[in-house]
SEROPA-585218 format. One record per atom (N, C-alpha, C): chain; x, y, z. Coordinates in nm, 3 decimals, always signed. Layout:
REM residues N
{A, {X, Y, Z}};
...
END
This chain:
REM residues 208
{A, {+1.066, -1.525, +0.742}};
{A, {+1.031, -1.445, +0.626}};
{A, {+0.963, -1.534, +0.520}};
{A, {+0.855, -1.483, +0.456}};
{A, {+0.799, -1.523, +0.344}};
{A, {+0.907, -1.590, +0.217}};
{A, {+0.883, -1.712, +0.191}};
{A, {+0.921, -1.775, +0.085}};
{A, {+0.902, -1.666, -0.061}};
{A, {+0.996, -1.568, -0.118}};
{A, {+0.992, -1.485, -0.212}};
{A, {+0.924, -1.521, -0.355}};
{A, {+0.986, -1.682, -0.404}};
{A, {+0.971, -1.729, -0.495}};
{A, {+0.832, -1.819, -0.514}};
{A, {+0.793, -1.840, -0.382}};
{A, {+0.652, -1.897, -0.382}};
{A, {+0.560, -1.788, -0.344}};
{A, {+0.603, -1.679, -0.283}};
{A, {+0.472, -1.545, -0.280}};
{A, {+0.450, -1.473, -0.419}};
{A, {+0.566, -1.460, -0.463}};
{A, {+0.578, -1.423, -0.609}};
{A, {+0.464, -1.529, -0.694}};
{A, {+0.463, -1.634, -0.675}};
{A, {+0.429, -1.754, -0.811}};
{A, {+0.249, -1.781, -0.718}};
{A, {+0.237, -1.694, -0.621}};
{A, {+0.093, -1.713, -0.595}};
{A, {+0.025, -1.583, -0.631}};
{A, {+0.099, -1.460, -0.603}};
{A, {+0.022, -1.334, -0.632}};
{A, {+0.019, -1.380, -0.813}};
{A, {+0.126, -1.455, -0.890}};
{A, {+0.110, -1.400, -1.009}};
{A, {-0.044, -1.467, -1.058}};
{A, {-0.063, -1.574, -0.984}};
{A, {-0.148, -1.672, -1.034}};
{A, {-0.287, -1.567, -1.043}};
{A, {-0.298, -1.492, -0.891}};
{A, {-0.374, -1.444, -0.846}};
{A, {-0.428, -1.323, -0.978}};
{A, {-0.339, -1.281, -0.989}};
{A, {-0.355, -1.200, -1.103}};
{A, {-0.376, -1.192, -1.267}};
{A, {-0.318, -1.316, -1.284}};
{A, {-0.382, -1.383, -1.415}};
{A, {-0.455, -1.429, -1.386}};
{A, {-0.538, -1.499, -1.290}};
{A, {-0.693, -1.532, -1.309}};
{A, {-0.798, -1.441, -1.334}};
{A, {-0.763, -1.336, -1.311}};
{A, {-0.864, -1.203, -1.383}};
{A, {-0.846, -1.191, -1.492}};
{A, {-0.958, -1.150, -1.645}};
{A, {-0.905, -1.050, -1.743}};
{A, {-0.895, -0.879, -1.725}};
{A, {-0.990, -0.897, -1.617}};
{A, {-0.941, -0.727, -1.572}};
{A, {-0.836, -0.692, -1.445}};
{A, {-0.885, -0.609, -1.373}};
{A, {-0.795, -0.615, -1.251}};
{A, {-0.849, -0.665, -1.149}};
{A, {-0.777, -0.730, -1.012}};
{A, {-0.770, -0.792, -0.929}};
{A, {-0.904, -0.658, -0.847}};
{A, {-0.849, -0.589, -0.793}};
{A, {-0.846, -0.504, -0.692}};
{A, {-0.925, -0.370, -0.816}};
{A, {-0.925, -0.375, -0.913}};
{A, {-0.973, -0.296, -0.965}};
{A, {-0.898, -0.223, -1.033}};
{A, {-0.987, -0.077, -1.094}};
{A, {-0.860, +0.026, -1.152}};
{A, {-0.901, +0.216, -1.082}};
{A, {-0.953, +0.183, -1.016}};
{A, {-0.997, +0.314, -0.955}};
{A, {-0.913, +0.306, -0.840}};
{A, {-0.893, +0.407, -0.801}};
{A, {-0.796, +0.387, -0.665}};
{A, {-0.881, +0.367, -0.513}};
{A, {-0.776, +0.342, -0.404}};
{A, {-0.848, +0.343, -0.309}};
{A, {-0.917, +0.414, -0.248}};
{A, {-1.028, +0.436, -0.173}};
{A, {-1.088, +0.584, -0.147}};
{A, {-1.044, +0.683, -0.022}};
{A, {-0.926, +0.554, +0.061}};
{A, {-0.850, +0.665, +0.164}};
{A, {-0.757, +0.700, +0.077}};
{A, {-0.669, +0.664, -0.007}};
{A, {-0.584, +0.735, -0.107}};
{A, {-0.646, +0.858, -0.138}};
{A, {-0.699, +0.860, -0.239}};
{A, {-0.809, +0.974, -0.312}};
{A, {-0.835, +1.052, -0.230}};
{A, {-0.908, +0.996, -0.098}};
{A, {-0.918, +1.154, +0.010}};
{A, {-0.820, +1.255, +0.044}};
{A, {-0.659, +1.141, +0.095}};
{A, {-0.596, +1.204, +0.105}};
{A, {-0.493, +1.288, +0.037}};
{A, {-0.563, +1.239, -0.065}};
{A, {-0.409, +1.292, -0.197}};
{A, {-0.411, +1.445, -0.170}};
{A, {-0.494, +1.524, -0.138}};
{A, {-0.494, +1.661, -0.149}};
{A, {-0.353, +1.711, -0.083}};
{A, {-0.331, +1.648, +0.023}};
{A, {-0.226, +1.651, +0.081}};
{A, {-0.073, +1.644, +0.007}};
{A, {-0.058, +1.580, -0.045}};
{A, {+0.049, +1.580, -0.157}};
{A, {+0.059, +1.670, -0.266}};
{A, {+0.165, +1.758, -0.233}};
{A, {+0.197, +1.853, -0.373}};
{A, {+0.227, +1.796, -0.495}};
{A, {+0.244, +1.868, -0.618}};
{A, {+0.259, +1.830, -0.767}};
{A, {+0.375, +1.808, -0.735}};
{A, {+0.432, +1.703, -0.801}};
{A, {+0.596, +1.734, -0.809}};
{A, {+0.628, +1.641, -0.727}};
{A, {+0.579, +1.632, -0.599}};
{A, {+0.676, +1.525, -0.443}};
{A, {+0.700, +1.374, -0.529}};
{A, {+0.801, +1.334, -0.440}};
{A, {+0.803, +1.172, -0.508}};
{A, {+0.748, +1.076, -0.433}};
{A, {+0.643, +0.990, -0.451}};
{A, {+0.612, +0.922, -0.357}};
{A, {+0.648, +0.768, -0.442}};
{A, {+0.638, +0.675, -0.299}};
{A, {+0.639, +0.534, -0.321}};
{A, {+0.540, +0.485, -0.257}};
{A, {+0.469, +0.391, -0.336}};
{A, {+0.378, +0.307, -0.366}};
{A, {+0.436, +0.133, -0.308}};
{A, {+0.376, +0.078, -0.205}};
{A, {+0.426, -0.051, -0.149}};
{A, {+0.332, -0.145, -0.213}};
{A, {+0.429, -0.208, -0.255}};
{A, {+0.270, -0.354, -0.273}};
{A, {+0.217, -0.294, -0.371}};
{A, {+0.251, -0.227, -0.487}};
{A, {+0.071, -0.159, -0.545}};
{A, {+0.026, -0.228, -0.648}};
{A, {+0.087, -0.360, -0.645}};
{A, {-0.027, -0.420, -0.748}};
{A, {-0.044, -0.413, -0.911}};
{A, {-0.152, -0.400, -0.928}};
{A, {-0.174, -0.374, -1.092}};
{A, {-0.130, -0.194, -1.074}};
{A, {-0.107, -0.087, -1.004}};
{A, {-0.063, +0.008, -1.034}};
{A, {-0.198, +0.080, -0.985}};
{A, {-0.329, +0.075, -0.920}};
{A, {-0.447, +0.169, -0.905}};
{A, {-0.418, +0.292, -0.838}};
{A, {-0.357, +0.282, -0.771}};
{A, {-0.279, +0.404, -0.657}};
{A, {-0.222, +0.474, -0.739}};
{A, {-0.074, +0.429, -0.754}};
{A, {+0.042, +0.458, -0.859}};
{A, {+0.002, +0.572, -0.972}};
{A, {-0.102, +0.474, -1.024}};
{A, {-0.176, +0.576, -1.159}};
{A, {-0.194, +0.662, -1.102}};
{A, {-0.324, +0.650, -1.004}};
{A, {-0.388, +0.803, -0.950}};
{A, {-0.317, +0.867, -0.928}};
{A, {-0.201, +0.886, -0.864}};
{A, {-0.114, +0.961, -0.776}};
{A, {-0.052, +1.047, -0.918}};
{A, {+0.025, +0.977, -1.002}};
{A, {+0.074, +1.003, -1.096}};
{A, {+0.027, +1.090, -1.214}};
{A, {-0.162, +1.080, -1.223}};
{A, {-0.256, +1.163, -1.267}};
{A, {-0.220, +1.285, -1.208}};
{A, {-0.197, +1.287, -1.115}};
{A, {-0.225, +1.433, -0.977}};
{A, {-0.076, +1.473, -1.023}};
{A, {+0.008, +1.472, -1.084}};
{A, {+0.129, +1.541, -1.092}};
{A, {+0.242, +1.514, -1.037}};
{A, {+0.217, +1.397, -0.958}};
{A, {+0.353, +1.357, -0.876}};
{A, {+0.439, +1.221, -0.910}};
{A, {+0.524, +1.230, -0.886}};
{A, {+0.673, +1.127, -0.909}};
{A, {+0.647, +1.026, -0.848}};
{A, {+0.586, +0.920, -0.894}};
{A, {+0.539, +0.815, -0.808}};
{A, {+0.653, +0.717, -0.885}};
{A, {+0.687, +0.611, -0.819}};
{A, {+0.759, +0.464, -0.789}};
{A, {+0.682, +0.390, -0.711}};
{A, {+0.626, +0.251, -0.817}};
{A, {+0.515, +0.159, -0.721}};
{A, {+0.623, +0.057, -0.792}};
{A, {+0.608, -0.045, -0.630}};
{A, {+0.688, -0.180, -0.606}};
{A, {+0.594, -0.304, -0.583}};
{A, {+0.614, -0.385, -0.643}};
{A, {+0.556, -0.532, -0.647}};
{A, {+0.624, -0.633, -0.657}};
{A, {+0.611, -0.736, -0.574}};
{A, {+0.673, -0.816, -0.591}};
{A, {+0.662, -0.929, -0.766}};
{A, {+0.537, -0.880, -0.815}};
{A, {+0.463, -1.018, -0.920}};
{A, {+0.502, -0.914, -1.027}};
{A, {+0.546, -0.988, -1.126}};
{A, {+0.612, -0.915, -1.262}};
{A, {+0.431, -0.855, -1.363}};
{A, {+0.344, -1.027, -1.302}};
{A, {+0.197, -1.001, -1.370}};
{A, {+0.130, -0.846, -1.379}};
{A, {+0.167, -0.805, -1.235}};
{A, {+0.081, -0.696, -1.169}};
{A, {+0.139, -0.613, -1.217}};
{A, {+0.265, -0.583, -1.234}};
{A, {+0.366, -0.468, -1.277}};
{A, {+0.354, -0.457, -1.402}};
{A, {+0.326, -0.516, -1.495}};
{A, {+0.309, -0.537, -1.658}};
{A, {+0.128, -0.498, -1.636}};
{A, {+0.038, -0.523, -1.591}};
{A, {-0.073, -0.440, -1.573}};
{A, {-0.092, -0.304, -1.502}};
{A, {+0.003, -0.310, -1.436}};
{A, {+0.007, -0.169, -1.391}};
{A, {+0.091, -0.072, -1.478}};
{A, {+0.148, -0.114, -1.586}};
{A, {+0.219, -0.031, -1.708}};
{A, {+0.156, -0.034, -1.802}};
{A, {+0.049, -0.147, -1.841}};
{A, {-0.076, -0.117, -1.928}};
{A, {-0.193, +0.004, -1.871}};
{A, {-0.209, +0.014, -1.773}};
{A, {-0.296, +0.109, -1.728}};
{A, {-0.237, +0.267, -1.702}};
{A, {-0.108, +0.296, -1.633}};
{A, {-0.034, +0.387, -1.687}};
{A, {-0.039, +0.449, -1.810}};
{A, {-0.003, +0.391, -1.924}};
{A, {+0.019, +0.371, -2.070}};
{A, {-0.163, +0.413, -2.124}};
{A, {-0.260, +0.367, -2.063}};
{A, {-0.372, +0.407, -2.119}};
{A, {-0.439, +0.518, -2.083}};
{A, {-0.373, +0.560, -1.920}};
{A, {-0.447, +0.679, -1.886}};
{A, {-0.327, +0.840, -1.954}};
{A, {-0.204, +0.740, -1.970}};
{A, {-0.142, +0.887, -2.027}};
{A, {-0.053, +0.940, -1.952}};
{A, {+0.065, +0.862, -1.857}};
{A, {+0.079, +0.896, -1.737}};
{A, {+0.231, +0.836, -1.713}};
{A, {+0.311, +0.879, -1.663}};
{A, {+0.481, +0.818, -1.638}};
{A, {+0.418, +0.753, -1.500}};
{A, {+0.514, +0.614, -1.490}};
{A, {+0.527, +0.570, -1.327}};
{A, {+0.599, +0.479, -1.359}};
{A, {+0.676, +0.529, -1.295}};
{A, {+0.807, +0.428, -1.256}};
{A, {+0.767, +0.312, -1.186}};
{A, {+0.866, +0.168, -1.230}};
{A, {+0.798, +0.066, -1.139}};
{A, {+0.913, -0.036, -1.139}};
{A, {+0.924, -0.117, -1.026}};
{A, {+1.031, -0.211, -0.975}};
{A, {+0.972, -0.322, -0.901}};
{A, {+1.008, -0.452, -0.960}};
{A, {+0.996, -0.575, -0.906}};
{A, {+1.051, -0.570, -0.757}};
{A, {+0.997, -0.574, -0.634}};
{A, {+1.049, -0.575, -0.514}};
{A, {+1.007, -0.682, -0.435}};
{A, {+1.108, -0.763, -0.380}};
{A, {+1.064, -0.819, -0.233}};
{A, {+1.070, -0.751, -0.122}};
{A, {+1.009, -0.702, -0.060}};
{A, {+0.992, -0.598, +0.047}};
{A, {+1.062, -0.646, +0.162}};
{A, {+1.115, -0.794, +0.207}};
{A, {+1.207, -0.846, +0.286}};
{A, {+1.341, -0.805, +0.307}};
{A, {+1.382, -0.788, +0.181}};
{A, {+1.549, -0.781, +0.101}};
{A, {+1.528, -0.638, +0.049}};
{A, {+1.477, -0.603, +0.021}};
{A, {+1.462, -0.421, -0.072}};
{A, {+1.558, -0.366, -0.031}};
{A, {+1.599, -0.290, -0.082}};
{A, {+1.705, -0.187, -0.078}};
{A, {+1.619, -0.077, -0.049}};
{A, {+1.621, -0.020, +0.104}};
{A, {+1.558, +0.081, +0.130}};
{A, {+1.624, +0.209, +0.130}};
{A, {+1.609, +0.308, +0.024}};
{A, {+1.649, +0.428, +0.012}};
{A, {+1.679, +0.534, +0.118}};
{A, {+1.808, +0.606, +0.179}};
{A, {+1.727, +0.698, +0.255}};
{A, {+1.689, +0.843, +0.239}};
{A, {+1.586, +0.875, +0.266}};
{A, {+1.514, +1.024, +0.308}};
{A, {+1.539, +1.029, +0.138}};
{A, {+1.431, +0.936, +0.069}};
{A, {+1.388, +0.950, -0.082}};
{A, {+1.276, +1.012, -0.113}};
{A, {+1.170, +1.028, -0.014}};
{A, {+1.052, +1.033, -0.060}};
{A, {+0.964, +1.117, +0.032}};
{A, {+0.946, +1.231, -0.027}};
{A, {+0.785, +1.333, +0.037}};
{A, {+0.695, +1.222, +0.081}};
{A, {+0.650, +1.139, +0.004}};
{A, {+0.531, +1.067, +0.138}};
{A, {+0.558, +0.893, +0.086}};
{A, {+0.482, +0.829, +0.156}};
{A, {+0.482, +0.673, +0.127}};
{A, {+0.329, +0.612, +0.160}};
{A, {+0.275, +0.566, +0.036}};
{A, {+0.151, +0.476, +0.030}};
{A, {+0.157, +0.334, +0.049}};
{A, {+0.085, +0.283, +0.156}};
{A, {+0.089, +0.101, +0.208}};
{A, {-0.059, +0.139, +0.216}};
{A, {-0.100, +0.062, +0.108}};
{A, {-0.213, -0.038, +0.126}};
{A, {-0.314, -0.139, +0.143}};
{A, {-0.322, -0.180, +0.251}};
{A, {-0.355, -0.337, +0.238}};
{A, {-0.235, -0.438, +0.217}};
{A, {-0.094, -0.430, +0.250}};
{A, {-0.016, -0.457, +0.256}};
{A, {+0.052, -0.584, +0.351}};
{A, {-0.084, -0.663, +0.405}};
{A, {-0.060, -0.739, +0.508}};
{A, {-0.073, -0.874, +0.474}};
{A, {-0.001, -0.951, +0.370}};
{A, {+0.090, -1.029, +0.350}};
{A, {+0.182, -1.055, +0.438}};
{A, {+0.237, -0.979, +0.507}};
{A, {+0.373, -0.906, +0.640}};
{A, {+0.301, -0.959, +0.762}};
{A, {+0.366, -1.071, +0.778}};
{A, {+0.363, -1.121, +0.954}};
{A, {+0.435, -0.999, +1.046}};
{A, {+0.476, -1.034, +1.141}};
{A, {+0.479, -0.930, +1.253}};
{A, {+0.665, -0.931, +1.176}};
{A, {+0.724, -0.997, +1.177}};
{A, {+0.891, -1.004, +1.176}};
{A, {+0.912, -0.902, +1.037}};
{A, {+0.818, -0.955, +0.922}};
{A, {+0.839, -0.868, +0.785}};
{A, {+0.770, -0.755, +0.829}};
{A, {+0.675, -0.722, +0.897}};
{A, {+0.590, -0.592, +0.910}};
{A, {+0.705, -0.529, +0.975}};
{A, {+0.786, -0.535, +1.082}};
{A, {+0.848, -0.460, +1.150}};
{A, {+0.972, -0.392, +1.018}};
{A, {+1.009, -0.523, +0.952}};
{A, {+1.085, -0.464, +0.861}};
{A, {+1.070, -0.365, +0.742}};
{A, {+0.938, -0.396, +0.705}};
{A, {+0.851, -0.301, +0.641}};
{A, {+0.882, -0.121, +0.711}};
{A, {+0.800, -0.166, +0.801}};
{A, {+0.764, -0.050, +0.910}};
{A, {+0.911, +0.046, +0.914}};
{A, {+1.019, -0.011, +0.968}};
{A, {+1.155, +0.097, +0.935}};
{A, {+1.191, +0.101, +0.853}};
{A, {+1.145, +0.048, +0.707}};
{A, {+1.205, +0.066, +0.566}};
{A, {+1.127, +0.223, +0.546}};
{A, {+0.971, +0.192, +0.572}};
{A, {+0.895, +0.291, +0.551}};
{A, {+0.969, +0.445, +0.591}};
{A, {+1.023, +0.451, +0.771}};
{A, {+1.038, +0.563, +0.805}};
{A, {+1.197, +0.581, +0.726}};
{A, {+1.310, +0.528, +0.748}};
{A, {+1.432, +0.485, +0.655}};
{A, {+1.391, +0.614, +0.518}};
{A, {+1.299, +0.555, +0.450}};
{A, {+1.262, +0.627, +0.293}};
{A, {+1.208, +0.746, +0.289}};
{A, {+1.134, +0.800, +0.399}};
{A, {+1.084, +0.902, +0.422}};
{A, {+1.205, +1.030, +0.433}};
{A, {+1.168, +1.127, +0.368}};
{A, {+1.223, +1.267, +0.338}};
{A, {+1.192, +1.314, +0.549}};
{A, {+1.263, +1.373, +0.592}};
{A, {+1.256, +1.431, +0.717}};
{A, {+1.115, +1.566, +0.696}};
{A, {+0.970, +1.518, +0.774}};
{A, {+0.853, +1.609, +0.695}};
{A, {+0.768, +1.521, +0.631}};
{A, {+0.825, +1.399, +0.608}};
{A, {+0.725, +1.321, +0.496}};
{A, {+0.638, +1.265, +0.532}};
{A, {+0.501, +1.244, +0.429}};
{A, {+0.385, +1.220, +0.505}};
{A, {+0.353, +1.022, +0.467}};
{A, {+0.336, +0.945, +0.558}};
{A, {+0.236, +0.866, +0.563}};
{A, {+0.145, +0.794, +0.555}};
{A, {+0.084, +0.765, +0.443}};
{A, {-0.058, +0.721, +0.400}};
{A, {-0.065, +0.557, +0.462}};
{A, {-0.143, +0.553, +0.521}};
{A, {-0.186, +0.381, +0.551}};
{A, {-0.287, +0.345, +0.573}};
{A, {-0.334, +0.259, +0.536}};
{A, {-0.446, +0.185, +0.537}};
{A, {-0.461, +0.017, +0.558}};
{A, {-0.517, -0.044, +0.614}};
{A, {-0.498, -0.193, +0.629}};
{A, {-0.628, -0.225, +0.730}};
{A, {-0.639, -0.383, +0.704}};
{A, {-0.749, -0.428, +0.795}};
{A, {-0.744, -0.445, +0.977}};
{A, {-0.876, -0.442, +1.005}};
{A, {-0.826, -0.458, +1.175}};
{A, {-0.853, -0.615, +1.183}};
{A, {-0.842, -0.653, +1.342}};
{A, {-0.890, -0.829, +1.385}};
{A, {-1.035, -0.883, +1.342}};
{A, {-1.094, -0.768, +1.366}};
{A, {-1.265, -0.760, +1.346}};
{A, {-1.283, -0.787, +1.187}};
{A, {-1.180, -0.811, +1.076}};
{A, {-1.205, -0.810, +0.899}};
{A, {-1.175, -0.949, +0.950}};
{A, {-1.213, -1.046, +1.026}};
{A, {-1.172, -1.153, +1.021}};
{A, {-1.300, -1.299, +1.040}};
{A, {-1.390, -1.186, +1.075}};
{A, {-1.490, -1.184, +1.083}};
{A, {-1.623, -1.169, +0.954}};
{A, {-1.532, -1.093, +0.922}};
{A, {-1.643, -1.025, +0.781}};
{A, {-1.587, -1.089, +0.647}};
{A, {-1.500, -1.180, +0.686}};
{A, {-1.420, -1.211, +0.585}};
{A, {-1.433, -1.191, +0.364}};
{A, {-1.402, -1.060, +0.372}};
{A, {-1.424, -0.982, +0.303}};
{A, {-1.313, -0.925, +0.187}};
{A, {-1.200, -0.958, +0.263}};
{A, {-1.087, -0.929, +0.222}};
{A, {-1.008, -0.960, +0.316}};
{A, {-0.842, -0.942, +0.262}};
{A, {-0.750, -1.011, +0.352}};
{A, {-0.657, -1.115, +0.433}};
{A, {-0.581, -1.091, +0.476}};
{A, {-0.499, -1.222, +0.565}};
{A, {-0.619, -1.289, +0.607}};
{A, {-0.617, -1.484, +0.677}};
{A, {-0.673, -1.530, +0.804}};
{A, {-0.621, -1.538, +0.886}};
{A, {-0.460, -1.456, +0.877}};
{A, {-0.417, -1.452, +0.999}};
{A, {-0.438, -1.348, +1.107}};
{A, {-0.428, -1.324, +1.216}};
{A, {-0.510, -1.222, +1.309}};
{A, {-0.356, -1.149, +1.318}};
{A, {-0.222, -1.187, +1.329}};
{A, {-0.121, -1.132, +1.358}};
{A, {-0.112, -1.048, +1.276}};
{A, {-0.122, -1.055, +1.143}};
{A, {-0.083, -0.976, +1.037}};
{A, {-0.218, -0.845, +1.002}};
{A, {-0.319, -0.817, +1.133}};
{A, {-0.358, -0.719, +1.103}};
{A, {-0.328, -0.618, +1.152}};
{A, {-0.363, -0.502, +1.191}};
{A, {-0.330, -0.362, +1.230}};
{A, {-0.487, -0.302, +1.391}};
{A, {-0.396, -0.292, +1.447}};
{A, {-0.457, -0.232, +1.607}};
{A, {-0.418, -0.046, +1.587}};
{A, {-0.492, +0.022, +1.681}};
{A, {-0.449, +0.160, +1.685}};
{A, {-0.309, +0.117, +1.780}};
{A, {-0.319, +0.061, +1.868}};
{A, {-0.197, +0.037, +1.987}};
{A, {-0.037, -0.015, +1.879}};
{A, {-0.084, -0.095, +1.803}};
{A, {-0.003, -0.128, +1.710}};
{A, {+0.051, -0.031, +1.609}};
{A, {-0.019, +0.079, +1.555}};
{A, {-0.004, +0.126, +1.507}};
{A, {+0.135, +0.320, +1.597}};
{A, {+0.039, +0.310, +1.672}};
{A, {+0.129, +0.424, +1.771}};
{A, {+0.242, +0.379, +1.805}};
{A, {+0.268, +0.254, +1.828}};
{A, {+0.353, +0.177, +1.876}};
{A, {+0.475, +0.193, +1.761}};
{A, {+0.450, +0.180, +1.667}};
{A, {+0.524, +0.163, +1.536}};
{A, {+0.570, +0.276, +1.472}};
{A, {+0.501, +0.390, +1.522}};
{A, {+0.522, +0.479, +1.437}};
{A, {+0.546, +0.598, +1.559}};
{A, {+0.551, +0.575, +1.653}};
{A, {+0.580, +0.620, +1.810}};
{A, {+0.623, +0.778, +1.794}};
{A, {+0.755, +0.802, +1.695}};
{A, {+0.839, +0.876, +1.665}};
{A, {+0.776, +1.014, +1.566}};
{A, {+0.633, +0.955, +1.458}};
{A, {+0.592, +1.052, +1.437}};
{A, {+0.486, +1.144, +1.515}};
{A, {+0.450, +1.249, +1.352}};
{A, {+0.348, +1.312, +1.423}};
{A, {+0.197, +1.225, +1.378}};
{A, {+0.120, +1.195, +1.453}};
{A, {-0.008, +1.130, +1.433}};
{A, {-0.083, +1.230, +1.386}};
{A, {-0.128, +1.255, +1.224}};
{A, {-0.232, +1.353, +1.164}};
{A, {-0.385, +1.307, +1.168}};
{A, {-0.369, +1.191, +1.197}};
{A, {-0.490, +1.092, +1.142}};
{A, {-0.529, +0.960, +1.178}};
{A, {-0.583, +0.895, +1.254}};
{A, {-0.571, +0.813, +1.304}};
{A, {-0.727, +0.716, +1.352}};
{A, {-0.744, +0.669, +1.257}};
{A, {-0.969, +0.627, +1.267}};
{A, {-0.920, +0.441, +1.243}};
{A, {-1.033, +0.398, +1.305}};
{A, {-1.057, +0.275, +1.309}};
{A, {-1.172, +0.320, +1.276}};
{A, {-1.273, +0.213, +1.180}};
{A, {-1.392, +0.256, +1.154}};
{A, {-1.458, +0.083, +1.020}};
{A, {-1.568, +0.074, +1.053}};
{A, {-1.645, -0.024, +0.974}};
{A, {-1.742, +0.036, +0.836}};
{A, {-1.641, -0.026, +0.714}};
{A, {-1.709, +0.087, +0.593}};
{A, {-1.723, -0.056, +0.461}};
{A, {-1.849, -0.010, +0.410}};
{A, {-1.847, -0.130, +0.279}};
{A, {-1.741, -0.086, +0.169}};
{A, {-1.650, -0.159, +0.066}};
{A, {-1.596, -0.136, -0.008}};
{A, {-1.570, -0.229, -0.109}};
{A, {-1.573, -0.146, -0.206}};
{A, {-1.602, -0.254, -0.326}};
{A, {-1.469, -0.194, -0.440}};
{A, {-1.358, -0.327, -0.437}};
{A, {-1.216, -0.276, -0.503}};
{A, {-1.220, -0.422, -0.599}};
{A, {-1.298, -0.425, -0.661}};
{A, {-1.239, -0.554, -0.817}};
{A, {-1.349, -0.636, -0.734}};
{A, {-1.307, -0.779, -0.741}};
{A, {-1.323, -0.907, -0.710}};
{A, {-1.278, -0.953, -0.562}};
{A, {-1.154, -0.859, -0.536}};
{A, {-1.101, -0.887, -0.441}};
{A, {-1.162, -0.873, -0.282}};
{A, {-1.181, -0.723, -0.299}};
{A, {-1.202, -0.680, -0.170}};
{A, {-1.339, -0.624, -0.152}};
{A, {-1.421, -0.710, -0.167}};
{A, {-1.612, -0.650, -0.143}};
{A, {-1.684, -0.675, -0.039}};
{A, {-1.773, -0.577, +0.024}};
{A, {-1.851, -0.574, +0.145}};
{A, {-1.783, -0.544, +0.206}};
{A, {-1.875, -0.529, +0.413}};
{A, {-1.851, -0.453, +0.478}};
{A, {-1.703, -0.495, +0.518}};
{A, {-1.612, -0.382, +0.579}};
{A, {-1.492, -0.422, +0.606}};
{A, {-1.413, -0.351, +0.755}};
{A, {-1.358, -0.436, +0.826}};
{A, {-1.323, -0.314, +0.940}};
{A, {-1.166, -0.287, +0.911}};
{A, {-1.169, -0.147, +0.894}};
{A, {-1.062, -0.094, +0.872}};
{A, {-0.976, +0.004, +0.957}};
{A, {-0.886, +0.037, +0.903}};
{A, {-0.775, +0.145, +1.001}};
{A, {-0.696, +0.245, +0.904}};
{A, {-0.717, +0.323, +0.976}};
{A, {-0.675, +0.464, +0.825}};
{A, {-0.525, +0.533, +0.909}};
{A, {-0.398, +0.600, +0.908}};
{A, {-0.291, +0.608, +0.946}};
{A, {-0.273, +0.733, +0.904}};
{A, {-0.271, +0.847, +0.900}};
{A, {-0.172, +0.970, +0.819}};
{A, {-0.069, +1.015, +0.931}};
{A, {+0.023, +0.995, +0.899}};
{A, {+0.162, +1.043, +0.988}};
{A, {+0.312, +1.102, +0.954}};
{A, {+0.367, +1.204, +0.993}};
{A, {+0.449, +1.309, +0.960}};
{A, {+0.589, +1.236, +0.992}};
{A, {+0.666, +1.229, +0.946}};
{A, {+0.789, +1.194, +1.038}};
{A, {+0.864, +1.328, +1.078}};
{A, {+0.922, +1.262, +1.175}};
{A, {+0.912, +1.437, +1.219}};
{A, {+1.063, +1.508, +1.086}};
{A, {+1.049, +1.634, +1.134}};
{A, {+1.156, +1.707, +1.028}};
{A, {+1.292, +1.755, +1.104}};
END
């Protein structure tokens, strides 16, 4: 497992080296597509979210969002941006190793780009995810494939810590698969994540 206190003291760095945001303040654009999907009201959780870009959006749209970060930096920018668009979101310092995973808390769950997570934390991730899920709940994922390793554009350099479709069915075996694209798209999120990128998009039901 990831050293907590040294992933913590690198994302924070990461994030005070910007005066704006890392990753930006618009949300992601598989988020945004899929939000339609999410009713007013559901509670969702937000993994990893950073300065809050998701979180906000979601939270714009009417719903009970909780976004988790491990970096106090990102969480204090993601409550400045909350705070400016006009908007409640709950938010909690998390190590996603150790978390206290809720059960059957949450209508849906957003992971984005979340691959920090070698295969041992991803797995743990991965049943925290279904663990938190409401019986019905939907899914959102997004993350890089082997081929972003290449384009180096964003992301791990590690090849373990990306996302396969085989990997992905594999993991999530138990739901229903709504959605499921591998696909090569330019994207432009802050500083962080620009140009072409190969990606993997996830929407999945657990069953009810």
């Amino acid at each position: 497992m990831p050293d907590y206190d040294k992933a913590r003291e690198v994302w924070d760095q990461r994030f005070t080296k910007t005066d704006g945001y890392l990753f930006g303040r618009a949300p992601n654009r598989f988020v945004a597509a899929q939000a339609h999907l999410l009713a007013p009201g559901s509670r969702v959780l937000c993994l990893a979210d950073g300065e809050g870009r998701n979180g906000v959006f979601l939270a714009e749209r009417g719903l009970d969002v909780l976004s988790v970060d491990l970096s106090p930096v990102a969480l204090a920018k993601a409550r400045a941006l909350a705070a400016e668009r006009g908007v409640a979101l709950r938010l909690e310092e998390a190590n996603l190793a150790t978390w206290d995973w809720p059960n059957s808390a949450f209508d849906a769950v957003v992971g984005i780009f979340f691959q920090f997570a070698g295969p041992s934390l991803r797995t743990r991730i991965f049943d925290g995810i279904e663990r938190a899920l409401k019986p019905g709940g939907l899914l959102l994922l997004q993350g890089y494939r082997p081929e972003q390793l290449g384009y180096k554009t964003g992301g791990p350099p590690d090849v373990e810590n990306l996302y396969t479709e085989e990997l992905l069915r594999s993991a999530f075996g138990a739901f229903e698969i709504l959605h499921l694209l591998a696909h090569d798209d330019v994207i432009e999120e802050g500083s962080a994540h620009v140009g072409m990128s190969a990606l993997i998009d996830l929407v999945a039901r657990k069953p009810a």
